[in-house]
Kinemage of the C-alpha trace (Angstrom):
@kinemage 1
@onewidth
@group {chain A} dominant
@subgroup {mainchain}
@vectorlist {calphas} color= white
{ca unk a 1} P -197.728 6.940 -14.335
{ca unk a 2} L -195.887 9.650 -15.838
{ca unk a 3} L -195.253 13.607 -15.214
{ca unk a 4} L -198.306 14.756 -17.127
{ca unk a 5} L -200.448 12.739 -14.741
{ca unk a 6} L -197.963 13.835 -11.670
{ca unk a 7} L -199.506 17.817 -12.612
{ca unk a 8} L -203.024 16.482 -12.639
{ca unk a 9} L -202.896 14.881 -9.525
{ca unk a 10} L -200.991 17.734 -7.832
{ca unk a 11} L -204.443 20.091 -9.234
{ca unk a 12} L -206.804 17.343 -7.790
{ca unk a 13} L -205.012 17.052 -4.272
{ca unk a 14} L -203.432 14.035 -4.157
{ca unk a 15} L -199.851 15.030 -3.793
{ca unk a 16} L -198.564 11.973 -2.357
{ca unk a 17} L -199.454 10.000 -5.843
{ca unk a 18} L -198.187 12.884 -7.363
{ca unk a 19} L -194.958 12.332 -6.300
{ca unk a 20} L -194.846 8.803 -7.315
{ca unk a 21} L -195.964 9.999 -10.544
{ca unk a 22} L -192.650 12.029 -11.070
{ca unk a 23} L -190.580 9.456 -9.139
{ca unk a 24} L -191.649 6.639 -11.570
{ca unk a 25} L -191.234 9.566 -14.963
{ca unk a 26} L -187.505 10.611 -13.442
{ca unk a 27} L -186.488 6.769 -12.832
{ca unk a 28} L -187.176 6.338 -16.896
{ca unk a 29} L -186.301 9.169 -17.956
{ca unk a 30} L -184.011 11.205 -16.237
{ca unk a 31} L -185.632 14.232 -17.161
{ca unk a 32} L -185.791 17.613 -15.577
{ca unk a 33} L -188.956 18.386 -15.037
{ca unk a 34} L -189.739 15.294 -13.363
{ca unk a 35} L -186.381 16.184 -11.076
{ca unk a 36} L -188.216 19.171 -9.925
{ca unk a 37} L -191.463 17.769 -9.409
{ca unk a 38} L -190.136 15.636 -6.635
{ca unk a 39} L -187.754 18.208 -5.050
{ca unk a 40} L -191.062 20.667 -5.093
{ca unk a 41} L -193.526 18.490 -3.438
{ca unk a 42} L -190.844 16.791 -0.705
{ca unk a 43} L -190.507 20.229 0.202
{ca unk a 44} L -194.508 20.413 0.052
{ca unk a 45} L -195.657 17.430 1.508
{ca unk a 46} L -194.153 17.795 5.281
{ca unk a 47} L -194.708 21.620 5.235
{ca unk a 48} L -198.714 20.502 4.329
{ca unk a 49} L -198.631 17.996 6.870
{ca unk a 50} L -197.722 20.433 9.740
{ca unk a 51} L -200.094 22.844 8.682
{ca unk a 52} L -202.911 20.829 8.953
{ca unk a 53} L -202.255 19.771 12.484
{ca unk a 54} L -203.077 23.004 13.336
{ca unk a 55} L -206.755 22.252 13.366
{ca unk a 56} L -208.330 25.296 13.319
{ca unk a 57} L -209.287 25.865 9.646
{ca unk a 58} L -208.524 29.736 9.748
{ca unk a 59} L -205.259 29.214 10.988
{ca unk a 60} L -204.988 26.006 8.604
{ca unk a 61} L -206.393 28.262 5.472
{ca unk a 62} L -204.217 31.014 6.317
{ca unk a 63} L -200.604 29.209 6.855
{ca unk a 64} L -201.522 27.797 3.127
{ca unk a 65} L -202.064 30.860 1.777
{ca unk a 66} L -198.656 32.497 3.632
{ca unk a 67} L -196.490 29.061 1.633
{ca unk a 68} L -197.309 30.321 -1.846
{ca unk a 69} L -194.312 32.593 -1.630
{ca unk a 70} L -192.076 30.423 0.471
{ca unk a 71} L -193.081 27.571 -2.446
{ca unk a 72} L -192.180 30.311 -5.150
{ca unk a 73} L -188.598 30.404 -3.686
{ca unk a 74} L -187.942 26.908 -3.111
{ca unk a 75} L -189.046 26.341 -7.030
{ca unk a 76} L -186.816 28.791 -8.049
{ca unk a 77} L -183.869 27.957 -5.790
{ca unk a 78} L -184.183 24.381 -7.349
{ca unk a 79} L -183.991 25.624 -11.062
{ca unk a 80} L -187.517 25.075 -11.598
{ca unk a 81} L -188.854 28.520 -13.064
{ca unk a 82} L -189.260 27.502 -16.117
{ca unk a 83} L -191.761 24.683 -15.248
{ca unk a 84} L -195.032 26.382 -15.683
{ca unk a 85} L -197.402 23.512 -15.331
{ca unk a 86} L -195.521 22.679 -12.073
{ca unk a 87} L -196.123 25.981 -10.644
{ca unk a 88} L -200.033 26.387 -11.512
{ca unk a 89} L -200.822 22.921 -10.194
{ca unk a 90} L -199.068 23.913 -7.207
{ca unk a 91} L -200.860 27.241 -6.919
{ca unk a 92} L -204.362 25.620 -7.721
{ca unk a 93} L -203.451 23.391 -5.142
{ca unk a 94} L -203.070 25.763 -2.616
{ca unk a 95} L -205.254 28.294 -3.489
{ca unk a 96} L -207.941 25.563 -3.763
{ca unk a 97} L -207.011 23.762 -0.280
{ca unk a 98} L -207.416 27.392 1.209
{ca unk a 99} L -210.488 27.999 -0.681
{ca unk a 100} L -212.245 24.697 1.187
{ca unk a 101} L -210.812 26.045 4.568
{ca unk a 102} L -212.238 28.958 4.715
{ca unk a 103} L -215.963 27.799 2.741
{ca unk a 104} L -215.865 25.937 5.810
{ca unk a 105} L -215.843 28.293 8.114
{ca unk a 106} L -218.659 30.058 6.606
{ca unk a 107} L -220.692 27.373 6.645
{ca unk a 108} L -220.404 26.743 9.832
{ca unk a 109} L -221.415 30.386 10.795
{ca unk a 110} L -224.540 29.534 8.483
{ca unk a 111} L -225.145 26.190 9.927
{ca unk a 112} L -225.219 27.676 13.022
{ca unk a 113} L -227.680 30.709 11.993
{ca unk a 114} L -225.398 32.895 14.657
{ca unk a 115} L -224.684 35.826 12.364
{ca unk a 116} L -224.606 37.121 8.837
{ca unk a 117} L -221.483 36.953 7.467
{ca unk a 118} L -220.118 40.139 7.822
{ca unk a 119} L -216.100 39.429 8.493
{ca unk a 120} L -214.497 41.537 5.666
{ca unk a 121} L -211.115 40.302 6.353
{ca unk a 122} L -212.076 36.278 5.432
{ca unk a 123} L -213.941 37.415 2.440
{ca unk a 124} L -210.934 39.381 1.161
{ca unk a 125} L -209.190 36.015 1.374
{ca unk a 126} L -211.847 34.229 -0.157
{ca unk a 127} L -211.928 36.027 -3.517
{ca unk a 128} L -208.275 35.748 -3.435
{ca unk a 129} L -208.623 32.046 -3.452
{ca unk a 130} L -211.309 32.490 -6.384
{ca unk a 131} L -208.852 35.198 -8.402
{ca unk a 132} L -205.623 32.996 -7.859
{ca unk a 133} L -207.632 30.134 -9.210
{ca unk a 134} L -208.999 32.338 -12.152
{ca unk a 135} L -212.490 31.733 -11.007
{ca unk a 136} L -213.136 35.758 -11.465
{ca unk a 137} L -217.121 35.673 -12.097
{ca unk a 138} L -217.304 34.082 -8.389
{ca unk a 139} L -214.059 36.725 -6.798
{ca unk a 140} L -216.930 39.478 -8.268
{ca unk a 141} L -219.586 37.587 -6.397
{ca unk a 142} L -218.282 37.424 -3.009
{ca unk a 143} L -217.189 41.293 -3.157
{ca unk a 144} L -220.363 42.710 -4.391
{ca unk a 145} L -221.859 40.637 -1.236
{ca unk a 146} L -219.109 42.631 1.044
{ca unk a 147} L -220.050 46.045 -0.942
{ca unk a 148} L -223.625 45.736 0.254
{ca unk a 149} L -222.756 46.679 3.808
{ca unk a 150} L -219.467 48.458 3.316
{ca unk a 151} L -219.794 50.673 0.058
{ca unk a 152} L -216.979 52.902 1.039
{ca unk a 153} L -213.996 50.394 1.524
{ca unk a 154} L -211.655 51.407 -0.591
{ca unk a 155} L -209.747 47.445 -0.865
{ca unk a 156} L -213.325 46.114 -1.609
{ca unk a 157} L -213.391 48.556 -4.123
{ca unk a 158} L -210.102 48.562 -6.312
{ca unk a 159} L -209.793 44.652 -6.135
{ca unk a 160} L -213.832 45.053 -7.505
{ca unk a 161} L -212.256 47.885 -10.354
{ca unk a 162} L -209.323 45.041 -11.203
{ca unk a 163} L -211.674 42.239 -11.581
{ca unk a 164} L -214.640 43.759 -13.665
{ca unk a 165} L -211.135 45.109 -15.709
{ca unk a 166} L -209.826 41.503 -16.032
{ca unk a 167} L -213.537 40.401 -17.092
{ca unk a 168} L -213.927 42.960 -19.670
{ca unk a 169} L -216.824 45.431 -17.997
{ca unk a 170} L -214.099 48.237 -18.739
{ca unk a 171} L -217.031 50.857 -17.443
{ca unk a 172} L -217.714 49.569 -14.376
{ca unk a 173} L -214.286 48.872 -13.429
{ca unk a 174} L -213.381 52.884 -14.246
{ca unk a 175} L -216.388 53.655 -11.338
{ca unk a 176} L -215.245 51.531 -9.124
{ca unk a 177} L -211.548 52.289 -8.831
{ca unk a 178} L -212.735 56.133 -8.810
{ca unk a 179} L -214.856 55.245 -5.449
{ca unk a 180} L -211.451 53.413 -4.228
{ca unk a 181} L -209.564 56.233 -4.713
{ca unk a 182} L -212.104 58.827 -3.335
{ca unk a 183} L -212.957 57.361 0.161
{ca unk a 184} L -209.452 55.732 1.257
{ca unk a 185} L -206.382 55.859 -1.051
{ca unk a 186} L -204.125 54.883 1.226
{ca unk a 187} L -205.152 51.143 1.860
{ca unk a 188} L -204.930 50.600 -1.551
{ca unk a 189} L -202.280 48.288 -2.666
{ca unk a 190} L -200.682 49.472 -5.730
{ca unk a 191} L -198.093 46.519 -6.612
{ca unk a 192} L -201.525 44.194 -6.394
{ca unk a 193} L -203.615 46.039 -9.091
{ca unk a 194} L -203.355 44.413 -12.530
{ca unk a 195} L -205.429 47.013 -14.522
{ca unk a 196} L -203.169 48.682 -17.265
{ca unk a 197} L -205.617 51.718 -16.383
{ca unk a 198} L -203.945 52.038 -13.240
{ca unk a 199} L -200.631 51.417 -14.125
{ca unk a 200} L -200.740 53.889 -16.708
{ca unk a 201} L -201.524 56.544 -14.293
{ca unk a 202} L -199.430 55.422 -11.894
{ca unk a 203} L -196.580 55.991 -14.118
{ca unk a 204} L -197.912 59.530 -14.794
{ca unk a 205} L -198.414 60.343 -11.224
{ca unk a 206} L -194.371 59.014 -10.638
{ca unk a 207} L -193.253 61.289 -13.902
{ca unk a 208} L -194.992 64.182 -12.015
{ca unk a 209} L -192.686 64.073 -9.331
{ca unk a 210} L -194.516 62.489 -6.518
{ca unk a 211} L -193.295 59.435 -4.272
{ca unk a 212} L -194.382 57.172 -1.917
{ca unk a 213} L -197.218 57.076 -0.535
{ca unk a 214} L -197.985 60.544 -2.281
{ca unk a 215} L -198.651 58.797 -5.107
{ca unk a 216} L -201.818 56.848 -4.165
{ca unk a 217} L -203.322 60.147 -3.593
{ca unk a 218} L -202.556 62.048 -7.197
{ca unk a 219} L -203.969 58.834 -9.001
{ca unk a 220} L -207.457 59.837 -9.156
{ca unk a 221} L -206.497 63.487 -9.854
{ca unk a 222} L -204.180 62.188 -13.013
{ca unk a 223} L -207.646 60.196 -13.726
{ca unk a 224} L -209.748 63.236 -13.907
{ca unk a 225} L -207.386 65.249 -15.713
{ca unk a 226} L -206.467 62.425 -18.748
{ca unk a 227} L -210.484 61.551 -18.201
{ca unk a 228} L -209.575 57.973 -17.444
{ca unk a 229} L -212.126 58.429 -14.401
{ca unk a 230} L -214.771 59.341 -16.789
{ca unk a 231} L -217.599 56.761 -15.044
{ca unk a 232} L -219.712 58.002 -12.302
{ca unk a 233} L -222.278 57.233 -10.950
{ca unk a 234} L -225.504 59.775 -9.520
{ca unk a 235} L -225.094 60.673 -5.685
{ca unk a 236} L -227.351 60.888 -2.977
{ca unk a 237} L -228.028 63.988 -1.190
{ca unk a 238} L -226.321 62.703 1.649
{ca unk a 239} L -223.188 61.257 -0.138
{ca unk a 240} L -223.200 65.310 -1.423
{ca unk a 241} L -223.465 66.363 2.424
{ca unk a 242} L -220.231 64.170 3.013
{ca unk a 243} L -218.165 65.484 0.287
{ca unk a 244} L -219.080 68.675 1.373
{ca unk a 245} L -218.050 68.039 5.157
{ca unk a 246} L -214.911 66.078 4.101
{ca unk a 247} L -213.989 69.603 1.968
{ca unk a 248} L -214.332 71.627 5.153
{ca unk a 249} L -212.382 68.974 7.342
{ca unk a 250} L -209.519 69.127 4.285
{ca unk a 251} L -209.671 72.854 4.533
{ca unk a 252} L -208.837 73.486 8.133
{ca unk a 253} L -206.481 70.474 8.129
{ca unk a 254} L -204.654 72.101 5.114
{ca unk a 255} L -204.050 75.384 7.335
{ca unk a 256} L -203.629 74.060 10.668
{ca unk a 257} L -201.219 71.060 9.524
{ca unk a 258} L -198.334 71.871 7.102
{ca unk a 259} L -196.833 68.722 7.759
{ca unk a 260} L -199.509 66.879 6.351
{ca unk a 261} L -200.174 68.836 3.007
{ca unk a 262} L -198.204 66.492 1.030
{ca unk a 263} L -201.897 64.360 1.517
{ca unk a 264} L -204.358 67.096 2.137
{ca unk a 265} L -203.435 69.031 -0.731
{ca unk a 266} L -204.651 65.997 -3.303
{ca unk a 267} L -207.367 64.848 -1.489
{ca unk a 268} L -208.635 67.774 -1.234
{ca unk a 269} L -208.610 68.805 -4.910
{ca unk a 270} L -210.419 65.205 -5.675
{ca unk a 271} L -213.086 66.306 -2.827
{ca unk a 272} L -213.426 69.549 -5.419
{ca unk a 273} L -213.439 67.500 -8.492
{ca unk a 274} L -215.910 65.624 -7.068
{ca unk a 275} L -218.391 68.393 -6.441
{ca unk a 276} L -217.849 70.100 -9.493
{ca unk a 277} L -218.644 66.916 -11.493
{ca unk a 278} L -222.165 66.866 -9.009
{ca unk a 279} L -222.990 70.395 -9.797
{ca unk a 280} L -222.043 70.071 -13.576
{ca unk a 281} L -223.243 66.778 -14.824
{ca unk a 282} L -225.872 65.708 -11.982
{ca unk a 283} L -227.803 68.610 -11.115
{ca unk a 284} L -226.862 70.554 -14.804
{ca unk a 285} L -225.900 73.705 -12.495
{ca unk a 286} L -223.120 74.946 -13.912
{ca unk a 287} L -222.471 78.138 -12.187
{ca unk a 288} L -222.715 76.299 -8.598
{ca unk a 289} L -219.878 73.832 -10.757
{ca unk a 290} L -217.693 76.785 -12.227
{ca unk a 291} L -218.001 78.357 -8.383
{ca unk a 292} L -216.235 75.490 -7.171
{ca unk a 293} L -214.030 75.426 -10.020
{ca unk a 294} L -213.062 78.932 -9.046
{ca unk a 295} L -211.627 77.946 -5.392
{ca unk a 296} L -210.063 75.330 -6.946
{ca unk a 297} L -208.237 77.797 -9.602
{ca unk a 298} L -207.136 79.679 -6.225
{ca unk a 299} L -205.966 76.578 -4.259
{ca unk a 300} L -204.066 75.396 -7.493
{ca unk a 301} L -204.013 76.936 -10.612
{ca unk a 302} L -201.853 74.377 -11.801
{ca unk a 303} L -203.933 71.407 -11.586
{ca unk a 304} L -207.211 73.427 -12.482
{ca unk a 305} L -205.708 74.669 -15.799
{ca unk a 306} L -205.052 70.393 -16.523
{ca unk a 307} L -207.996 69.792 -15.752
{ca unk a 308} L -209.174 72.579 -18.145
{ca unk a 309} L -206.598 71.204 -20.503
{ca unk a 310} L -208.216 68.157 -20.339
{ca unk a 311} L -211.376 66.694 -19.459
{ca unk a 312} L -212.838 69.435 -17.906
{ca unk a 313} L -212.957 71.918 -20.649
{ca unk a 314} L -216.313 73.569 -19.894
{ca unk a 315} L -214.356 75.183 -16.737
């Protein structure tokens, strides 16, 4: 057997040959990558071992899933970086144990006919597994299924914006990450988002001064104003109610809570933006749109005249 093989087997599970594989390559030819094939999976091997003693297949699923980075490490303490094949049959290994793991605890819940599978948390790590393995059509699949009963959750929604990005619906990607950043930007994960979109804007946001977790907020402002967010979608009278509400909750807090402006202020300019875009584009009523745009122009003159600058042009 030699290392070629050794990479195969690591992708099909069978680690233990694996290692013979590169044992057998390094014995003939003294090479490095076989070297660090063998260091890699003796670290592997016991580490897998434990973790499957654990029995329960959440817990099993989810230690395998918390060794990626601790495997990362140990490659690149042993010189190994450069060894990409080493490193994605690892990962597919992992990700694709984990995968299995958690499959079977769904089908258990389904086997049993106890409950529809409604734990958001285990599908989260489910399209992981699919998006680490670069099985994105399937990622998509699983999320859309969480989206059906949980519209408004903003992680749902940006990984959702990410993968229709990485899959080439560049439309549908633009609505979605504008719903993420609407109903919840704060459990949004920045560092995780691959979309040049958001990176883009994120690097805007920054150059505008803002920090932290300030800058989840300004995103979808930045969005409207360089009409990056330029996908919506038609809202229902009561999604219009809830804007509205949300407004008059953002208003009070804004006077009552200084301390919390630094938040209030942008999410309650996106609240306007959205309700001008409802009263302009939706319902064609442009003086209800250019009376919002109005209080907006009060609360801040600066953003409004971007926005006028920008997208928004009819203001």
């Amino acid at each position: 057997m030699d290392k070629s093989n050794g990479y195969e087997l690591i992708r099909s599970g069978k680690i233990n040959e694996a290692l013979v594989a590169f044992e057998d390559s390094f014995r003939r030819f003294l090479d490095k990558d076989s070297e660090c094939g063998i260091k890699v999976l003796k670290y592997l091997l016991p580490k897998m071992k434990r973790i499957k003693d654990l029995k329960d297949p959440y817990k099993i699923a989810d230690a395998i899933i918390s060794e990626w980075p601790k495997v990362l490490s140990n490659i690149n303490l042993n010189g190994c970086s450069e060894n990409l094949e080493l490193i994605e049959a690892v990962k597919h290994y992992l990700f694709f144990t984990a995968l299995k793991y958690y499959t079977q605890i769904i089908n258990n819940i389904n086997q049993d006919d106890v409950l529809v599978v409604r734990d958001t948390e285990l599908m989260l790590k489910i399209s992981r597994c699919y998006r680490e393995l670069k099985v994105e059509d399937k990622a998509i699949e699983v999320l859309e299924e969480v989206r059906l009963y949980n519209p408004t959750d903003s992680v749902v929604l940006s990984i959702l914006g990410d993968l229709y990005f990485q899959v080439g619906d560049i439309d549908r990607a633009k609505l979605f990450f504008r719903e993420a950043f609407f109903w919840d930007p704060q459990r949004i994960e920045l560092q995780d988002i691959k979309c040049p979109i958001i990176k883009a804007l994120t690097k805007t946001v920054r150059a505008n001064g803002y920090r932290n977790e300030e800058v989840n907020e300004w995103i979808p402002i930045y969005g409207a104003i360089e009409n990056v967010f330029d996908v919506r979608r038609e809202l229902s009278k009561e999604e219009v109610d809830i804007i509205v509400r949300k407004i008059q909750m953002l208003e009070n807090d804004f006077l009552k809570h200084r301390e919390w402006r630094n938040i209030t202020e942008p999410r309650l300019i996106n609240s306007y933006i959205w309700l001008i875009d409802y009263y302009y584009l939706q319902l064609g009523d442009y003086e209800l749109a250019r009376s919002v745009g109005a209080i907006l122009q009060k609360f801040s003159p600066n953003i409004y005249n971007k926005l006028k600058l920008g997208g928004y042009k009819w203001l």
